[in-house]
N, C-alpha and C positions, 0 to 999 in steps of 0.2 A: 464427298468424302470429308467426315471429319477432321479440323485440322487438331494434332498433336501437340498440349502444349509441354515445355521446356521444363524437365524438372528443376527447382531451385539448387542452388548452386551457393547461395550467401546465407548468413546469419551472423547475431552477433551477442554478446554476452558480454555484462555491468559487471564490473569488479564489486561483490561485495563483501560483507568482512568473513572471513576464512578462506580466499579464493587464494592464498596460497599453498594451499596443501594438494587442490586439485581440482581441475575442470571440468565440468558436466555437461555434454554436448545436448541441444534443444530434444525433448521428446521426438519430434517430428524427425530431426535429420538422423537420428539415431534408427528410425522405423525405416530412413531411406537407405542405411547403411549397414542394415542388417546381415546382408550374405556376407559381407565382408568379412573373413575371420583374421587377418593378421593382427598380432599384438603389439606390432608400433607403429606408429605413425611422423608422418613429419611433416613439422611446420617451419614454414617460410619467412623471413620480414626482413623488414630495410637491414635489421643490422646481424643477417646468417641464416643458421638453416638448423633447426632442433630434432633432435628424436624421441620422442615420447613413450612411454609403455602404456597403453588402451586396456585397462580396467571394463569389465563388464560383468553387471549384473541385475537381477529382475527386480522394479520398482512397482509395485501396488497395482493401480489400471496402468502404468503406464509402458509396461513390456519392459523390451529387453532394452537397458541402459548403458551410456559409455561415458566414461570418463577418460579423461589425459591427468596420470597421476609423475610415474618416474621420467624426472627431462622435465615439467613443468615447471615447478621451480626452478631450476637452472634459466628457464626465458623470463620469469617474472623478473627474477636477478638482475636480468642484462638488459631487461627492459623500463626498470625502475617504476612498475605496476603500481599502483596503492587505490584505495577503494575511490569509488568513483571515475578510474578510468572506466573504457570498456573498448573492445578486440572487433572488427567485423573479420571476419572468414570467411576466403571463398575457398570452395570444392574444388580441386583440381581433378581428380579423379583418385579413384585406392580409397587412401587413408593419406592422401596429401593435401596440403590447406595453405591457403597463400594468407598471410594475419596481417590485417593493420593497426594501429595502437592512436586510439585519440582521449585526450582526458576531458573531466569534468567541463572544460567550454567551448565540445563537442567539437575542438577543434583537432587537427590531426596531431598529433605528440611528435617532436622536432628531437634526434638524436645527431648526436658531435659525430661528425664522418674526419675521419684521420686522415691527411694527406700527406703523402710523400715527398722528404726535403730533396729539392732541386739548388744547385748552384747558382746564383744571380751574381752576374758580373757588375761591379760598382761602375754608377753610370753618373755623371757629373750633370749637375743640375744647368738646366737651359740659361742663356747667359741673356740679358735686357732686362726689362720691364714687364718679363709674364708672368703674368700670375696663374698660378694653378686653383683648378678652380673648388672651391668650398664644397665638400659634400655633407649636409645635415646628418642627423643620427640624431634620434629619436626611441630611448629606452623607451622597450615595449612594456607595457601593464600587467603585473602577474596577475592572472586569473583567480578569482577568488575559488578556490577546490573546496566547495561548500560538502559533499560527502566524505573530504578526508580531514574534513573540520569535527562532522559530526564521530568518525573513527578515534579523530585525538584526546575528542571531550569527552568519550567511553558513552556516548547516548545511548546506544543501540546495549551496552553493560549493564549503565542502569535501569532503561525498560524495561531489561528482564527480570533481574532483579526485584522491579517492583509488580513482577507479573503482568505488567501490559505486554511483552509479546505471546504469552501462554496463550493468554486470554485473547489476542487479535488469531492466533492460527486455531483457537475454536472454532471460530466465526468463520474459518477458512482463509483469512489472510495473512499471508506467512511470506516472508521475502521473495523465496521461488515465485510464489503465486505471482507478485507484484512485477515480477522480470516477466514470465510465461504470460501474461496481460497484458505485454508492454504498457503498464502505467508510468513506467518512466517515461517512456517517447512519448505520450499522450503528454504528460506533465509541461514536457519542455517544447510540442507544440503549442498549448496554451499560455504557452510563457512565466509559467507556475517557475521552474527551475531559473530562467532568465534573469525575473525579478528577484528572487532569493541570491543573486550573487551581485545584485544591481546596487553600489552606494548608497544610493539613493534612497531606496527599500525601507531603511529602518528610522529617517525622520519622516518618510509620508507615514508611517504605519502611526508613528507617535502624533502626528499632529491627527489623524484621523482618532487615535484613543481619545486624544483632549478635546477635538470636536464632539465625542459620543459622550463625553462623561460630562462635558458641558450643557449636552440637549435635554437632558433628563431636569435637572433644577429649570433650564427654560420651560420647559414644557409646563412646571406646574404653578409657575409665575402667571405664562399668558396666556395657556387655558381657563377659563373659567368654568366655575364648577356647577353652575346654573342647571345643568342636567345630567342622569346616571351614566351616558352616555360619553359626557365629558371626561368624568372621573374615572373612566373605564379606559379611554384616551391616554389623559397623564398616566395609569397604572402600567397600561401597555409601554409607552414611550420610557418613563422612567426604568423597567425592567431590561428593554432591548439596548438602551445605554449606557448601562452598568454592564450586562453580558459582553455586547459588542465593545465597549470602552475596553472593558478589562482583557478580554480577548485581543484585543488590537496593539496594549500595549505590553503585553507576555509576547507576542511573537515580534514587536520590534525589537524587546530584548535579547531573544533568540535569534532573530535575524542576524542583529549586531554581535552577539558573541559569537556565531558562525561563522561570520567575515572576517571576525579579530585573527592576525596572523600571531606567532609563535611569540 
């Protein structure tokens, strides 16, 4: 007998820019929660319990659609959302969702828990030579939020504006597409994301420019041009070092201003 396996139960979805007006559940989980008709739903997280109003309606091939529109802003609020977090959600069953919140360095997002003031009876400190003992503390490192960098500097404003994003969703690539693809999770196994928020990042990139814009005059010093073959050499060399040069040092620029905080 065939074994049955487990319908999915998780997903998760990138904050990206207008994701405070309203949520758009994956194509897939939306097909799995199709019988469902109630129109709220409720989400779960460390800090409460939400009600949402569930929007639906028919998108192109991709059937019947849901969104979490009224009550979602109210979580983004209390959750202090901004592009580049992203939410995983698990299925409880209904139209109820347990949400976790972790930002840009994919680590899980920490919120202040309120505790209740107790009386502490004043207690006279130990009498001798003891010492209590030293406990370190070690400010932790803010995270560089390299997509709520590109949000602040309006990149995603001015692409449009100059018509490269028209022209990328001709081709088919359009934000959605890039979420529904996970090319982000692909990016940040490859470490593509990793690097991009890594210090480090924007003098290797520069000294790799100044090694490629330096190869090209090498090349046509100590090649000799003895044969068509050679000069075909320095032409190739000299071109892919001025491209690559230039390219290398436009994105340690861009790196660096990414990382620049406020």
């Amino acid at each position: 007998m065939a074994e049955k396996l487990a319908a999915s139960r998780h997903f998760f979805k990138v904050m990206i820019p207008g994701f405070q007006q309203k949520l758009k559940l994956p194509p897939g989980f939306c097909e799995k929660l199709k019988e469902e008709k109630s129109r709220e739903a409720i989400v779960r997280s460390r800090k409460g319990t939400w009600k949402m109003k569930v929007c639906r309606n028919v998108e192109g091939g991709n059937g019947m659609m849901m969104s979490l529109e009224e009550g979602w802003g109210a979580f983004v609020c209390a959750h202090g959302l901004s592009v580049g977090d992203f939410l995983v959600f698990e299925h409880t069953g209904r139209l109820h969702f347990n949400a976790l919140v972790f930002d840009p360095s994919a680590c899980e997002k920490e919120f202040l828990v309120e505790f209740k003031k107790e009386d502490h009876h004043h207690q006279e400190p130990p009498q001798g030579n003891t010492k209590s003992p030293r406990v370190g503390y070690s400010a932790p490192t803010q995270p560089v939020k390299l997509l709520t960098r590109v949000e602040q500097l309006r990149l995603l404003s001015k692409a449009e504006k100059a018509g490269l994003l028209s022209a990328a969703e001709k081709f088919g690539l359009s934000l959605s597409t890039i979420e529904r693809l996970g090319l982000l999770s692909k990016a940040e196994e490859l470490g593509v994301l990793s690097a991009a928020t890594d210090p480090g990042t924007p003098s290797a990139l520069l000294s790799l420019s100044l090694f490629l814009l330096a190869l090209g005059p090498a090349s046509v010093f100590l090649v000799p041009e003895d044969y068509p073959w050679e000069i075909g050499l320095q032409v190739v060399v000299a071109l892919l070092s001025v491209v690559g040069g230039s390219a290398a040092f436009a994105a340690s620029n861009l790196v660096s201003t990414l990382q620049k905080s406020n």
